[in-house]
PyMOL CGO cylinders between C-alpha atoms (Angstrom):
from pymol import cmd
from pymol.cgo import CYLINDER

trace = [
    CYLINDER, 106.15, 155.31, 137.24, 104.71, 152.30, 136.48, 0.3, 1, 1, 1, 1, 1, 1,
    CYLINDER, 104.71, 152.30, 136.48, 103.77, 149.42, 139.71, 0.3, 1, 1, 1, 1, 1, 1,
    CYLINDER, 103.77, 149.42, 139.71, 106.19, 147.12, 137.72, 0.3, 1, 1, 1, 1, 1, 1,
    CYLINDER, 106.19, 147.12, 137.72, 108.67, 149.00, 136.45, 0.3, 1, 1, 1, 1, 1, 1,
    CYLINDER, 108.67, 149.00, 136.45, 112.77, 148.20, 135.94, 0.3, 1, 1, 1, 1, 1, 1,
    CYLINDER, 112.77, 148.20, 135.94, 114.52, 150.17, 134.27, 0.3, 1, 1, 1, 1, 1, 1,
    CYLINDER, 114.52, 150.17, 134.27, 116.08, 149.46, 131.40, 0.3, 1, 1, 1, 1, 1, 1,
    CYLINDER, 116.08, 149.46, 131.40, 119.16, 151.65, 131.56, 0.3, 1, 1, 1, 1, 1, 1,
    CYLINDER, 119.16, 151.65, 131.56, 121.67, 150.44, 133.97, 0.3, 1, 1, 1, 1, 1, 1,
    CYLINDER, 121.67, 150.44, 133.97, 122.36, 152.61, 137.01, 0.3, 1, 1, 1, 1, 1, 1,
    CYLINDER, 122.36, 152.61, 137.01, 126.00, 153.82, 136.07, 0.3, 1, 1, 1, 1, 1, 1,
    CYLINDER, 126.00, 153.82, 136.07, 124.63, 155.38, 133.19, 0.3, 1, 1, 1, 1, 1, 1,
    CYLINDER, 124.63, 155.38, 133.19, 121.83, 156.99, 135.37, 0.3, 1, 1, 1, 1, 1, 1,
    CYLINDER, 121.83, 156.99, 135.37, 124.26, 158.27, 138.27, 0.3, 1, 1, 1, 1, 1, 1,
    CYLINDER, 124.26, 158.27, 138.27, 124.59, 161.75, 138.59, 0.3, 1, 1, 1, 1, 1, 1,
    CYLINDER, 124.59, 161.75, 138.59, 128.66, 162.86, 139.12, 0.3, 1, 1, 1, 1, 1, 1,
    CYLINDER, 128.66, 162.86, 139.12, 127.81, 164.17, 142.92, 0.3, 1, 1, 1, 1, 1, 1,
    CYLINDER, 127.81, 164.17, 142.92, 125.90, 161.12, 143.92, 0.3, 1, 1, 1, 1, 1, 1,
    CYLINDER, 125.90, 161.12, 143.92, 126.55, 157.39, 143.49, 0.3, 1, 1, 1, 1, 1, 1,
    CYLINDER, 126.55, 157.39, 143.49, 123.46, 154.94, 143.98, 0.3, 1, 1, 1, 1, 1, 1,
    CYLINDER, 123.46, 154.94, 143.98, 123.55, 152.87, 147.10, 0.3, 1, 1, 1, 1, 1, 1,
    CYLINDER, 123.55, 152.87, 147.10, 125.41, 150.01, 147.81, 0.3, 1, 1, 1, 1, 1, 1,
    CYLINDER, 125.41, 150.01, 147.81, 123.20, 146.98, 146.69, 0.3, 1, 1, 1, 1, 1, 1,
    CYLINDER, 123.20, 146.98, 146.69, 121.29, 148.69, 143.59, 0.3, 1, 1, 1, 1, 1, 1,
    CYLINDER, 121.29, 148.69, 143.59, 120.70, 145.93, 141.27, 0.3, 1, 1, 1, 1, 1, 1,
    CYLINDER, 120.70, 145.93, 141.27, 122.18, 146.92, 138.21, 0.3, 1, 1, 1, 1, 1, 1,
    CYLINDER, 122.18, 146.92, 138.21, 118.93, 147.88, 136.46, 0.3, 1, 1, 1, 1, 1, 1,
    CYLINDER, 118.93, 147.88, 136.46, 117.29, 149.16, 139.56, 0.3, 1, 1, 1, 1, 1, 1,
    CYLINDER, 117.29, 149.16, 139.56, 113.24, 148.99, 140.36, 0.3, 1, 1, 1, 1, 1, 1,
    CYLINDER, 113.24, 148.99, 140.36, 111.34, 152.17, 139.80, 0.3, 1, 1, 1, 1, 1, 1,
    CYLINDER, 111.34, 152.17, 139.80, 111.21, 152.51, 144.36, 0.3, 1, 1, 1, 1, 1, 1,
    CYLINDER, 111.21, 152.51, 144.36, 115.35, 152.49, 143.82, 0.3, 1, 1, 1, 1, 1, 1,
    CYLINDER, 115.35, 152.49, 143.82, 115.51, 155.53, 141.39, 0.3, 1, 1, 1, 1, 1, 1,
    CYLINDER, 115.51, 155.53, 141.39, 112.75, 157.22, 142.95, 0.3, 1, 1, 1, 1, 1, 1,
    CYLINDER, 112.75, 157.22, 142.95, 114.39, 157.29, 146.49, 0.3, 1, 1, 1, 1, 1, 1,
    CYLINDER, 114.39, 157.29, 146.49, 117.70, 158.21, 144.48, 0.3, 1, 1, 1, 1, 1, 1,
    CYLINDER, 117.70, 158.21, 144.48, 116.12, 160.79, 143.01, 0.3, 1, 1, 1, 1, 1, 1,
    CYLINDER, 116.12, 160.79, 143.01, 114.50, 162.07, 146.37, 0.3, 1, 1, 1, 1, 1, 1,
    CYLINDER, 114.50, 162.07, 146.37, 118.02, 162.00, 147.98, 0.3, 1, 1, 1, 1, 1, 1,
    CYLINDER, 118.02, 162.00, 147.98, 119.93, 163.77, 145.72, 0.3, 1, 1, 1, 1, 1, 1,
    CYLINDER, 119.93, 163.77, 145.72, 117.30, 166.52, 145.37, 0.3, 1, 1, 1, 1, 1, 1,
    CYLINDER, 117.30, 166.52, 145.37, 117.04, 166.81, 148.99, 0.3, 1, 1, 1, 1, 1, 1,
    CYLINDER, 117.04, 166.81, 148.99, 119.67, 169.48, 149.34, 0.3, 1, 1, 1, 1, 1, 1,
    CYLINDER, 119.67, 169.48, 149.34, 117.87, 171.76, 146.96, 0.3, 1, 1, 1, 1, 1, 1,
    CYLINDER, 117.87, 171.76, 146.96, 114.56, 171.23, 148.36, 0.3, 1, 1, 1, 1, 1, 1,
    CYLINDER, 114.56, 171.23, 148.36, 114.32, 174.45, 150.22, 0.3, 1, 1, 1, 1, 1, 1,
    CYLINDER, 114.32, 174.45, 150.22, 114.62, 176.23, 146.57, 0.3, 1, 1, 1, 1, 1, 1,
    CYLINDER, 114.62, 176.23, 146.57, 112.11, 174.86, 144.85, 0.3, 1, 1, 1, 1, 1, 1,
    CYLINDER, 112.11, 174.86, 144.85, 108.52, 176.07, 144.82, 0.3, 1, 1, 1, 1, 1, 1,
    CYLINDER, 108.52, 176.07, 144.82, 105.62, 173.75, 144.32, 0.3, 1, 1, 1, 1, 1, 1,
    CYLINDER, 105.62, 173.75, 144.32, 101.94, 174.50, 143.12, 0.3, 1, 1, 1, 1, 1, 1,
    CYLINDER, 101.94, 174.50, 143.12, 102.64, 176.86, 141.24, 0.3, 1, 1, 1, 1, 1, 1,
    CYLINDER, 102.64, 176.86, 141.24, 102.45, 178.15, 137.58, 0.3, 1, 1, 1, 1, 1, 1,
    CYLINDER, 102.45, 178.15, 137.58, 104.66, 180.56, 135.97, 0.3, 1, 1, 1, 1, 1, 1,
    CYLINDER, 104.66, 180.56, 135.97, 102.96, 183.66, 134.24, 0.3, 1, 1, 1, 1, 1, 1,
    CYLINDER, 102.96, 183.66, 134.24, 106.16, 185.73, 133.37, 0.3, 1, 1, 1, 1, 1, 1,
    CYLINDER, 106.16, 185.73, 133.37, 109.65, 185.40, 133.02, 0.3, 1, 1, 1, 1, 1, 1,
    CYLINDER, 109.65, 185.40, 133.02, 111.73, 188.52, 132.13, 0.3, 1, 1, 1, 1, 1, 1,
    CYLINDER, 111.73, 188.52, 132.13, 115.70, 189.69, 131.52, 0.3, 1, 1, 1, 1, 1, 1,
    CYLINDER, 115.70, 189.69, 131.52, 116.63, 192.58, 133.94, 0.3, 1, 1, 1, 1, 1, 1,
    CYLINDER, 116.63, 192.58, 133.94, 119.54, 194.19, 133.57, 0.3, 1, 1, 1, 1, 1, 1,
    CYLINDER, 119.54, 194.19, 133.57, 121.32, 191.51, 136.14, 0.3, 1, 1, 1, 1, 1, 1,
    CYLINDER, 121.32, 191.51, 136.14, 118.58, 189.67, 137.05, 0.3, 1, 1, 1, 1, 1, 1,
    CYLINDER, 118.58, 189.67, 137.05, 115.59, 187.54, 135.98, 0.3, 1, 1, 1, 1, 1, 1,
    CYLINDER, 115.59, 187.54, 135.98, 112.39, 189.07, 137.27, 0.3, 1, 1, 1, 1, 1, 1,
    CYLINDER, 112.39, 189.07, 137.27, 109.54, 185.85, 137.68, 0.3, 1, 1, 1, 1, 1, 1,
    CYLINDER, 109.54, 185.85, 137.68, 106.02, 185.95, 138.40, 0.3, 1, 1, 1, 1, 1, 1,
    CYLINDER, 106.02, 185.95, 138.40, 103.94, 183.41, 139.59, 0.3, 1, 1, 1, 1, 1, 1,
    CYLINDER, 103.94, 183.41, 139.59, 100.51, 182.91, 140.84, 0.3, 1, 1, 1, 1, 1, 1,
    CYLINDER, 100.51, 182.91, 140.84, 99.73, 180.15, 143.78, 0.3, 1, 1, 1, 1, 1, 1,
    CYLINDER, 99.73, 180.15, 143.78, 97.32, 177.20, 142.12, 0.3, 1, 1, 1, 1, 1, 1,
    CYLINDER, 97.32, 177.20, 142.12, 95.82, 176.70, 145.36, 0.3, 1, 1, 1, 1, 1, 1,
    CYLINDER, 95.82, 176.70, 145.36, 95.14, 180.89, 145.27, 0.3, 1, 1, 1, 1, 1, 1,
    CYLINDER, 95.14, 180.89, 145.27, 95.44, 181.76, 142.29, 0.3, 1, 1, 1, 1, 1, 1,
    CYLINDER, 95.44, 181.76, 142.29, 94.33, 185.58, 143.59, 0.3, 1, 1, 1, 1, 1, 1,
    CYLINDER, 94.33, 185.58, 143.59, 97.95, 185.10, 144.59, 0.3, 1, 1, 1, 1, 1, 1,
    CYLINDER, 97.95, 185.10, 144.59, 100.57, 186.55, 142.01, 0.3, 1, 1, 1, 1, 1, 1,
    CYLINDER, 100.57, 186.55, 142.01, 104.17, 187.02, 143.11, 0.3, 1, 1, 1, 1, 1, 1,
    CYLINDER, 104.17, 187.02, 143.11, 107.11, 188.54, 141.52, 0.3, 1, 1, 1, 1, 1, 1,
    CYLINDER, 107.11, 188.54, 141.52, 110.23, 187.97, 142.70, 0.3, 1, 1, 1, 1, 1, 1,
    CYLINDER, 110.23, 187.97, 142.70, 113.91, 188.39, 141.53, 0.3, 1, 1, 1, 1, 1, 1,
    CYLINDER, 113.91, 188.39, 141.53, 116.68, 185.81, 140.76, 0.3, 1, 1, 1, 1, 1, 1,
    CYLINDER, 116.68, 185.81, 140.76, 120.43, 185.80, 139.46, 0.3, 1, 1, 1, 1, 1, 1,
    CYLINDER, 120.43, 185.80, 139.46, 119.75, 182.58, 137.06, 0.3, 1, 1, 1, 1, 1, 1,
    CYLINDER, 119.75, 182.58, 137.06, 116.49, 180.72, 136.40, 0.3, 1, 1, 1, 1, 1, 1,
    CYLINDER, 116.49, 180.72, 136.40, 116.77, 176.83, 135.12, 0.3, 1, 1, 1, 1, 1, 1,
    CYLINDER, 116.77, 176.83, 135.12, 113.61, 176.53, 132.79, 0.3, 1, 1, 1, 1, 1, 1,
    CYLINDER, 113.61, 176.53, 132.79, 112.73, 172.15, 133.31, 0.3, 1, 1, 1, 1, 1, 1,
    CYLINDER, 112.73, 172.15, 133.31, 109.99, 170.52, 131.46, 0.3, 1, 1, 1, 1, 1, 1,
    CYLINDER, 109.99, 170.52, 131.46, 110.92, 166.92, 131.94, 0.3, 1, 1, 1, 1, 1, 1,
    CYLINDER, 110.92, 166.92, 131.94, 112.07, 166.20, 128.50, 0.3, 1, 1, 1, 1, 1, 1,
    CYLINDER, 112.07, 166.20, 128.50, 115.24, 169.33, 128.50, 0.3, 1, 1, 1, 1, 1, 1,
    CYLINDER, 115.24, 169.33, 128.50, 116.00, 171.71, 130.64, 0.3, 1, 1, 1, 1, 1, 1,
    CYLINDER, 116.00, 171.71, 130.64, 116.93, 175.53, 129.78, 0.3, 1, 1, 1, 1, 1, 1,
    CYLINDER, 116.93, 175.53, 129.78, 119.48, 177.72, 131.89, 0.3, 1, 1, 1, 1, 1, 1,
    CYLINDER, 119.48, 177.72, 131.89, 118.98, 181.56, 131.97, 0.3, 1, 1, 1, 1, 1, 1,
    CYLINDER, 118.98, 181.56, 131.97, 122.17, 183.61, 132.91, 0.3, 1, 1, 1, 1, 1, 1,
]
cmd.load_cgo(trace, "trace")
């Protein structure tokens, strides 16, 4: 984000259902006020994601979702492992698998 930056959506349109932002956010709220909201609501979840690292494969089971990965710090370091769902995120959508 940007040293400067306000947003220019207000917050109640920002809010996720589960999680209101503090008391006190200004209305449009400073980039450190959505990042910290951001950082709290994710907290719960935290333990589930995996960072640093790239997905090679993703592939339909027959009740699962098989993924492979391989470690950017190692990338000698592949890793398949297998989930019930997998939530595919660029940034700009985000793609559930079932």
């Amino acid at each position: 984000m940007y040293t400067n930056l306000w947003a220019n959506t207000p917050r109640d349109i920002m809010t996720f259902a589960e999680k209101e932002f503090p008391k006190g956010t200004t209305v449009f709220p400073f980039r450190t006020q959505i990042l910290q909201y951001v950082k709290d609501y994710g907290e719960d979840v935290r333990h589930l994601i995996e960072f640093d690292s790239e997905v090679l494969k993703v592939e339909k089971l027959q009740k699962q979702w098989a993924v492979t990965t391989r470690d950017t710090r190692d990338p000698v370091k592949i890793c398949t492992q297998q989930f019930d769902a997998v939530a595919i995120a660029s940034g700009s959508m985000t793609l559930w698998l079932r």
